[in-house]
C-alpha positions in Angstrom: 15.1 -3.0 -3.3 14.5 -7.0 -2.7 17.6 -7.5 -0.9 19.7 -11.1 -1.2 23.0 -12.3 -0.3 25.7 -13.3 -2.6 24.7 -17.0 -2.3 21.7 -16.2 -4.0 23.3 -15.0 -7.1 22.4 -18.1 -9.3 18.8 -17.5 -8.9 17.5 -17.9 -12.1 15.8 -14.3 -13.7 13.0 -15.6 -14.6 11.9 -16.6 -10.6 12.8 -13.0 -9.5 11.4 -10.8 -12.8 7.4 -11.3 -11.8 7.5 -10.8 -7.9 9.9 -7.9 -8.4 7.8 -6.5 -11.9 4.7 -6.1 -9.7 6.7 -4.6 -7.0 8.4 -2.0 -8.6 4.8 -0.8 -10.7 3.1 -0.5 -7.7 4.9 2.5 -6.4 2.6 4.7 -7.7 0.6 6.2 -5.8 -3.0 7.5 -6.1 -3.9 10.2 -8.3 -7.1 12.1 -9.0 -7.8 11.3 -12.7 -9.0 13.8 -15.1 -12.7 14.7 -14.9 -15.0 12.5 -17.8 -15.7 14.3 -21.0 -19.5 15.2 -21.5 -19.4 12.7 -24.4 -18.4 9.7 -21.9 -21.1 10.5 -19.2 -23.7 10.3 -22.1 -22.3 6.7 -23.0 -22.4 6.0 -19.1 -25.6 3.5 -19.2 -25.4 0.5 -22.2 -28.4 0.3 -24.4 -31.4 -0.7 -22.5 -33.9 -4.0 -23.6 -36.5 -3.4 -21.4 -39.3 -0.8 -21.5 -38.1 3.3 -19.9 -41.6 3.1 -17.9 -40.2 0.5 -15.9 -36.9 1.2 -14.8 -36.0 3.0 -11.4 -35.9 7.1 -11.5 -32.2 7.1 -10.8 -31.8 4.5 -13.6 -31.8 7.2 -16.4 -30.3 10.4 -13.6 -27.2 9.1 -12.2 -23.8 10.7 -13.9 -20.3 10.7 -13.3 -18.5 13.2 -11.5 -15.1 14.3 -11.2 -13.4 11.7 -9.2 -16.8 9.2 -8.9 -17.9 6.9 -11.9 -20.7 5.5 -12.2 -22.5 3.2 -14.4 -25.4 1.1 -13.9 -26.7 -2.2 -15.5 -30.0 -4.1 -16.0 -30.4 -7.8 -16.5 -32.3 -11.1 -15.7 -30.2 -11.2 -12.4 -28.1 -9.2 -10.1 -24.8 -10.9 -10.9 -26.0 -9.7 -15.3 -27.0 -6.0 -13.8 -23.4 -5.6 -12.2 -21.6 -7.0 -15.0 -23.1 -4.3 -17.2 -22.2 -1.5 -14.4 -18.9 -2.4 -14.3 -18.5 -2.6 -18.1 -19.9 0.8 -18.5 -17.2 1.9 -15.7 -14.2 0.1 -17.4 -15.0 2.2 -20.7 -15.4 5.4 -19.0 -12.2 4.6 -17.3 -10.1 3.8 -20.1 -10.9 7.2 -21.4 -9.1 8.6 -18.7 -6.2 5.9 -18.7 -6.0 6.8 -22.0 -5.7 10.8 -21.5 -3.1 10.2 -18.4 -1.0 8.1 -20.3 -0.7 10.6 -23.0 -0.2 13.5 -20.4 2.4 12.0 -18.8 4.6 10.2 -21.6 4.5 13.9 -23.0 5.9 15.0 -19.6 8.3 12.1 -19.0 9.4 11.2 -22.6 9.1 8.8 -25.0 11.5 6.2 -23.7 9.3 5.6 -20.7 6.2 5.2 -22.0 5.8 1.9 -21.9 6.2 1.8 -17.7 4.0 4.6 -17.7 1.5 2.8 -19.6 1.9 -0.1 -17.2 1.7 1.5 -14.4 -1.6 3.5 -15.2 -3.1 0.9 -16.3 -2.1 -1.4 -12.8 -3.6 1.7 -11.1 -7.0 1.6 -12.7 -7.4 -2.4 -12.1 -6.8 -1.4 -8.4 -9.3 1.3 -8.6 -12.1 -1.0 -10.1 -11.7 -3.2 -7.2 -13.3 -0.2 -5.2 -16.1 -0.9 -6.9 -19.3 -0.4 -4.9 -23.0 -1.1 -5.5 -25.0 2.0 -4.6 -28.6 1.1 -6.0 -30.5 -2.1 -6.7 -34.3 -2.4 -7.1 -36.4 -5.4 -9.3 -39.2 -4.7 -11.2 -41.3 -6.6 -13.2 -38.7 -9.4 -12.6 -35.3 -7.4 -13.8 -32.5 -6.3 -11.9 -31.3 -2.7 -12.0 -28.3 -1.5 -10.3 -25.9 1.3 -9.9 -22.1 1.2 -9.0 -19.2 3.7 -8.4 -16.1 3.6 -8.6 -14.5 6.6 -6.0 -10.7 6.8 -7.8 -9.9 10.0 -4.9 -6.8 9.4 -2.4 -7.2 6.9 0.1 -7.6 9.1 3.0 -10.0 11.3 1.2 -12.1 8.6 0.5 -12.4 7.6 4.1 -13.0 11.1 5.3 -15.9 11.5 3.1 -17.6 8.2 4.1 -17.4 9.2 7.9 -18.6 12.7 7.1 -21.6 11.0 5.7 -21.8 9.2 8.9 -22.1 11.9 11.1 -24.4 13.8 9.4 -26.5 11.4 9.1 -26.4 10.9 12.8 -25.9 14.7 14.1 -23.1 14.4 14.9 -20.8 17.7 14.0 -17.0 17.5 13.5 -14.6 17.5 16.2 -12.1 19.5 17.7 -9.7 17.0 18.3 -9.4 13.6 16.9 -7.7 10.2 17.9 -7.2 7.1 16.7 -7.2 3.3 18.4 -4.7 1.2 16.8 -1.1 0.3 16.5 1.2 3.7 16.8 2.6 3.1 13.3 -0.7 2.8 12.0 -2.1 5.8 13.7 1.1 7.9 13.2 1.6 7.8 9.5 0.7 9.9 6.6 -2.8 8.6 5.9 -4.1 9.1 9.7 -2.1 12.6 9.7 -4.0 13.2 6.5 -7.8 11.6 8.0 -7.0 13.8 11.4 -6.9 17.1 9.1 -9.9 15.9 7.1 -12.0 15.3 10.2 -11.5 17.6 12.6 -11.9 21.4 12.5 -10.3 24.2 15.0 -14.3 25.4 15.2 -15.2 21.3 16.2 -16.8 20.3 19.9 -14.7 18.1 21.9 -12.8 15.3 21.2 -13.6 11.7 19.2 -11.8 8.4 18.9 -12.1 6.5 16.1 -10.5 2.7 15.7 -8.1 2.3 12.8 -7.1 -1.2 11.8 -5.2 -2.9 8.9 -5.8 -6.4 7.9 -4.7 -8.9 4.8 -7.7 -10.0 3.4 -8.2 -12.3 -0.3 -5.3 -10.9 -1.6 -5.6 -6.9 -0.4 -5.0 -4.6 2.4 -8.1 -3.6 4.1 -7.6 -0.2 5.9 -10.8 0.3 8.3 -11.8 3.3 10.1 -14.7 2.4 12.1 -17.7 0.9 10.1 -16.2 1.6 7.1 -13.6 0.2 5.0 -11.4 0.4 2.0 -9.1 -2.0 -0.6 -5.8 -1.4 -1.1 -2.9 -2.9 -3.3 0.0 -1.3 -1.0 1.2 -0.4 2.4 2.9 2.6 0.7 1.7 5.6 3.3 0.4 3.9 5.9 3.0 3.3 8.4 5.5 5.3 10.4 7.4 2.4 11.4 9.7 5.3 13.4 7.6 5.7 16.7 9.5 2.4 17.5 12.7 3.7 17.2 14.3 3.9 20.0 18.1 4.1 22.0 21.1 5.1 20.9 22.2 2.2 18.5 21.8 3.1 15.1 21.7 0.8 11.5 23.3 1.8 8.8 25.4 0.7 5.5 28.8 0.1 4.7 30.4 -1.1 1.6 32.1 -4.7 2.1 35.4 -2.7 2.0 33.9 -0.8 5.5 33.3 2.8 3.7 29.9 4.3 4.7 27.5 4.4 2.5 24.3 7.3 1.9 20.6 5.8 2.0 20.6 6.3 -1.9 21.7 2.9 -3.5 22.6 1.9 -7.1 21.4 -1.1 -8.8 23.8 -4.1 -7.9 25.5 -2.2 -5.4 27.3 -4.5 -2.7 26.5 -3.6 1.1 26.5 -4.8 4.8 24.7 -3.5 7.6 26.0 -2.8 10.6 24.5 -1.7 14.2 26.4 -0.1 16.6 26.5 1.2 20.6 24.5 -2.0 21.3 24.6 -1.9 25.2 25.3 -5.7 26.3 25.3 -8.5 24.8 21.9 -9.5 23.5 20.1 -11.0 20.3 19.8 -9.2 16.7 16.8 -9.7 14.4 17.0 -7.6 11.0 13.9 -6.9 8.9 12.9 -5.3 5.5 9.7 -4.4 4.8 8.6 -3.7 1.1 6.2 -0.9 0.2 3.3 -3.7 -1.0 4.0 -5.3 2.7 5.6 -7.7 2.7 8.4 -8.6 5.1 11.0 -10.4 5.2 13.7 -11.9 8.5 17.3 -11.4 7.0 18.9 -11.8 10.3 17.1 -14.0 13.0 18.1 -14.0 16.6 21.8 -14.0 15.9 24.3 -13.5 18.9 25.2 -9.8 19.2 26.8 -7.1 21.4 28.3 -5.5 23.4 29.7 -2.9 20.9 28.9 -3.2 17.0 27.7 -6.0 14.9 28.4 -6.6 11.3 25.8 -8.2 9.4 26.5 -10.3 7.4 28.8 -11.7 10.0 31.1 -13.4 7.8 33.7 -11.1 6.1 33.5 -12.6 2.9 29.7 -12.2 2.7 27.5 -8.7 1.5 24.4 -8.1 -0.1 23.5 -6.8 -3.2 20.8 -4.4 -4.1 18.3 -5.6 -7.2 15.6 -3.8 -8.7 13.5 -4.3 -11.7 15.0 -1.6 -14.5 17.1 1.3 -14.0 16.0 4.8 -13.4 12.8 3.4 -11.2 13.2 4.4 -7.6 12.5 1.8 -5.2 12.3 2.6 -1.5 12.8 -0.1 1.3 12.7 0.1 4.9 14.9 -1.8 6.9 14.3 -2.6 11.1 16.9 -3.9 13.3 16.2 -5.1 16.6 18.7 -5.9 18.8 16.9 -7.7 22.8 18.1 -9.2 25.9 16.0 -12.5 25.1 15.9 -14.4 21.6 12.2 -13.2 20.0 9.8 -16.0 18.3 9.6 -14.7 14.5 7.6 -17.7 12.8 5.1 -15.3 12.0 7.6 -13.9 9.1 8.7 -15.6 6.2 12.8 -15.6 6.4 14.7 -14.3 2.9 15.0 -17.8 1.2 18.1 -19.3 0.5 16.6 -20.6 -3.1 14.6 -17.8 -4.5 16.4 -14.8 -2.8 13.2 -13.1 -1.6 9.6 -13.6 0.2 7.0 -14.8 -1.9 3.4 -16.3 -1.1 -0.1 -14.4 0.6 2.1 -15.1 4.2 4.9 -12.9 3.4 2.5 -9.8 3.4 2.9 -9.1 7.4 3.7 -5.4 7.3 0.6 -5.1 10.1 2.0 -8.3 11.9 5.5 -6.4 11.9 3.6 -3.3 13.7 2.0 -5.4 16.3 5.3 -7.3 17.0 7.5 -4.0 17.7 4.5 -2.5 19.9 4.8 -5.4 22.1 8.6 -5.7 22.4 9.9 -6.0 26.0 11.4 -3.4 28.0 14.6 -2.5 26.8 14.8 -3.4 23.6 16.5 -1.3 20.7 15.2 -0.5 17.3 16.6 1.4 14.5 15.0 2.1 11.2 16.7 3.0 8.1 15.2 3.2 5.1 16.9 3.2 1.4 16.2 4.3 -2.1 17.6 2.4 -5.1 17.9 3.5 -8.8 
């Protein structure tokens, strides 16, 4: 939901329909593709110019496997040897973009098959980015090389990478497991998942393990120890709720002051509203979106003792947007209420032009994590967060 007041309703379509057309494809979450046909592995390598005796043993061995592709490439230079990899992994691919898109219009019905068909398609361009060199040797002056594509869940990527790691070294699994990070980080669904993945009732002792998220030319990087992983989205990363905290709770009302569930129509009208607040105090509201960004819809405004409206002004609501109907869109919303005004120039604020955050700065969902972990003593937050069809 890209949330905007009704100031903002003259904002032209056409400087909402891109930001919020990525947004609402890239809900989808990661998926373990069908496994290759025997007919694609064989096409895996393109046609070789150079003579078989010279090429690399693995050159003419390495195969696909059920959630890995592989291809590998030859050529006068490295950059001409991964160009062909990659090639041979974007045909292999589309086989399977091909055979999910088909399997799932025939679930889902006709009339969606054209989101379906985007969103797949978004998917596999994110997976390609995973891309990874595996092998690269030069003889007689040409480059061969190997890459992979791993197209498993996040977390089950990660897990398998550190597995390596400790085999290599030795080491056998753990017991117990922590991680050193941010608490929303290292309390959400991908560290729960890594923890299970890692650790074994039958383990010795106990291991810590750094986890870390940073914004880096234009992805996430997730990072458990040495190794580390691109991603599109912030979609179950975080569990923003380990900063919850107090009595005073958000929720929504309609602008007529009737309570509203967390499941929102399109175009729907609401306020927020925060109550119990202990003394008087400042409020600071937040909404982060599932590819991380955030955005300050209320910053530092006067509040308390007893319940805050927001907007203030009676007249004034918000009005829930998303892309097309029947496409659930989830958004989590964090209101802070402190005894001190907080420094926020670190978030973009929700624009009075354009009605939402925009730009490689409004992608702070890690910034927002630090921020709330180092809130002074005291302070309130409350989470809430809402669907929209």
């Amino acid at each position: 939901m890209e949330a905007f007041s009704e100031r903002h309703a003259r904002v032209l379509f056409c400087m909402l329909i891109f930001p919020l057309l990525f947004f609402a494809l890239s809900a989808c979450g990661p998926k373990t593709l069908p496994a290759p046909s025997a007919a694609v592995q064989n096409e895996i390598k393109s046609p070789s110019v150079y003579p078989l005796a010279v090429h690399p043993q693995w050159y003419q061995t390495l195969r696909s496997e059920k959630n890995i592709l592989r291809g590998v490439g030859e050529g006068p230079s490295q950059a001409e040897a991964d160009a062909m990899a990659l090639s041979a992994i974007s045909r292999e691919m589309q086989v399977q973009v091909s055979s999910e898109i088909r399997t799932r219009t025939t679930q889902q019905g006709d009339s969606v098959s054209r989101r379906v068909a985007a969103e797949v398609h978004l998917k596999a361009g994110r997976q390609m980015q995973r891309a990874r060199r595996t092998q690269h040797a030069v003889l007689q002056g040409v480059h061969y090389v190997a890459m992979e594509v791993d197209i498993r869940p996040d977390a089950d990527i990660l897990a398998g990478r550190m597995r390596k790691i400790w085999a290599s070294e030795g080491l056998a699994m753990p017991a117990h497991l922590r991680f050193d990070g941010t608490k929303a980080l290292t309390s959400g669904p991908l560290a729960r998942r890594l923890k299970s993945l890692l650790s074994s009732p039958h383990g010795e002792g106990e291991r810590v393990l750094p986890l870390s998220l940073e914004r880096k030319d234009g992805l996430w990087i997730i990072s458990l120890c040495r190794e580390s992983l691109a991603l599109a989205e912030v979609k179950g990363l975080f569990d923003f709720s380990v900063y919850a905290s107090g009595k005073s709770r958000l929720f929504m009302e309609s602008p007529s002051g009737k309570r509203l569930p967390n499941r929102l129509r399109h175009g729907e009208q609401v306020v927020f509203r925060m109550d119990d607040l202990p003394s008087s105090g400042w409020f600071s509201l937040f909404n982060l979106y599932p590819d991380g960004r955030v955005s300050v819809m209320e910053d530092n405004l006067a509040a308390g003792p007893g319940s805050l409206r927001v907007p203030e002004q009676a007249w004034d609501f918000f009005t829930n947007a998303i892309l097309e109907q029947g496409v659930a869109q989830l958004d989590t919303y964090i209101a802070v209420f402190t005894r001190e005004p907080l420094e926020l120039v670190r978030f973009r604020h929700l624009g009075d032009v354009e009605g939402l955050v925009s730009g490689e700065g409004s992608y702070g969902a890690h910034r927002l994590a630090a921020f709330l972990e180092a809130l002074p003593p005291g302070s309130r937050v409350s989470l809430l967060e809402v669907e929209t069809r």
